[in-house]
Steps between C-alpha positions, in 0.01 A plus 500: 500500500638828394551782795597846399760654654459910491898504528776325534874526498808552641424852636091523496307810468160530608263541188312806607872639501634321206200622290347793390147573376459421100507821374729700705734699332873609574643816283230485301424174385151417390356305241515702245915529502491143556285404138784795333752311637361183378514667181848622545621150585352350157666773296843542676553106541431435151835726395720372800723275475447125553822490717454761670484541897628843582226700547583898544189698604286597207544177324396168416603143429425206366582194742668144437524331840807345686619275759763547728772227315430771186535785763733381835475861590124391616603239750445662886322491814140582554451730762114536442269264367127700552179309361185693465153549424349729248151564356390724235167659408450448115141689510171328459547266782811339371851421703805405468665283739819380588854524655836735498811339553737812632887353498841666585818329449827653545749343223815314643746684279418849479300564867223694270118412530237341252143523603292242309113461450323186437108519430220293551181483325175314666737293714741529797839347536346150597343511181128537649281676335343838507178684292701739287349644178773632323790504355841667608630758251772725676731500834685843587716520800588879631774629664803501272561898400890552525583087465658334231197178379565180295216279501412175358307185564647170628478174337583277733256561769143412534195641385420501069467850406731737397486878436533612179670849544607724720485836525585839748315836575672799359611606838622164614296426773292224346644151341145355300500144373245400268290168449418630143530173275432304741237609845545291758162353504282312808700232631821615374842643667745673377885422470713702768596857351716741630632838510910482548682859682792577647308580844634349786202612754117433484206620640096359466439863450454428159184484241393235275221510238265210338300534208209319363245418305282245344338415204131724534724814512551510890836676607657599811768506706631437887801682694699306799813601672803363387857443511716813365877559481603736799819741561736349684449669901747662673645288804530654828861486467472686250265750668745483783795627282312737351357645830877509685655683168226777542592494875813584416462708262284721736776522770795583258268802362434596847861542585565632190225772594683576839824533337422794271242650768 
């Protein structure tokens, strides 16, 4: 007998904080940017290249998938492994049902952070099932203004759908993959995909986007708080330093002060 879990993982988050409301908005994002950035997706991955991962803001790529024998640079340590639940309200009484997977591995190599989505579609990660109505067209994770982003999909993971492009806001902040070939329909999950920086720091501060839709013309979209990369903060030491320097700094132009007095 199947038994949903609301969340699971290494470092759980509650779902009334993991999600938002469908609908809510962060810098503007509504449904209306979301279908022109459907659109923008379609055009801009069509003239990208097919071996293309770099992905500067204000452009698009098409994507090929990997695995980490193809890419060693991929092998690491997950340090958060998040799964969960998301609805969204297609109109006319329809939903759309399923699961986020919400991943951050730090690669062995390098020290940098990945941070990975894997969907779910009308069934959680025991493979029970769920009502969902539509189909999933478009992922967006925010949170990336100022960082370098090479994404792709990987091959050698589960799940059977892959993204077919990728593409980045003109200021950065947003990576977009899109499910435009191929939606990830009821009952379906999608390979792992991921956003590669140089970040060494995260935060769940961050803001992820789902769109849908389904075959009578419903379409709509949900928000949840996600994993971002982060500056890296200042250690007390640090602080410490920087506190004893001023210190003395302030007693040197004191008796600098009585000299000349």
């Amino acid at each position: 007998m199947c038994a949903h879990k609301p969340v699971s993982g290494r470092s759980a988050r509650s779902p009334k904080r993991a999600l938002r409301a469908p609908g809510a908005e962060r810098s503007g994002w509504g449904l209306r940017r979301a279908a022109q950035a459907l659109a923008a997706l379609a055009l801009g991955a069509a003239s990208a290249t097919a071996l293309a991962t770099l992905v500067p803001a204000g452009s698009s790529a098409l994507l090929s998938g990997t695995t980490a024998a193809a890419d060693p640079s991929l092998a690491g340590t997950v340090l958060q492994d998040v799964v969960s639940p998301f609805t969204i309200d297609l109109g006319s009484g329809s939903t759309l049902n399923g699961y986020v997977q919400d991943r951050v591995v730090r690669e062995s190599g390098s020290g940098t952070l990945d941070f990975y989505y894997r969907l779910f579609n009308g069934t959680d990660t025991d493979g029970c099932m769920l009502s969902s109505d539509g189909s999933i067209g478009v992922a967006q994770r925010s949170g990336y203004a100022g960082y370098s982003t090479d994404v792709n999909y990987r091959t050698d993971g589960l799940g059977s759908v892959a993204p077919s492009g990728a593409s980045r806001t003109a200021g950065g902040d947003g990576v977009l993959f899109g499910f435009l070939s191929n939606p990830i329909a009821p009952g379906q999950t999608s390979l792992f995909f991921f956003v590669h920086t140089q970040a060494t720091a995260y935060n769940d501060l961050g803001t992820g986007t789902l769109i849908g839709f389904n075959a009578q013309g419903g379409f709509g979209q949900t928000q949840f708080m996600t994993f971002e990369p982060a500056p890296v903060p200042i250690s007390p030491a640090v602080w410490l330093f920087a506190s004893g320097l001023l210190g003395l700094l302030g007693v040197a132009w004191r008796s600098r002060t009585k000299r000349f007095a």
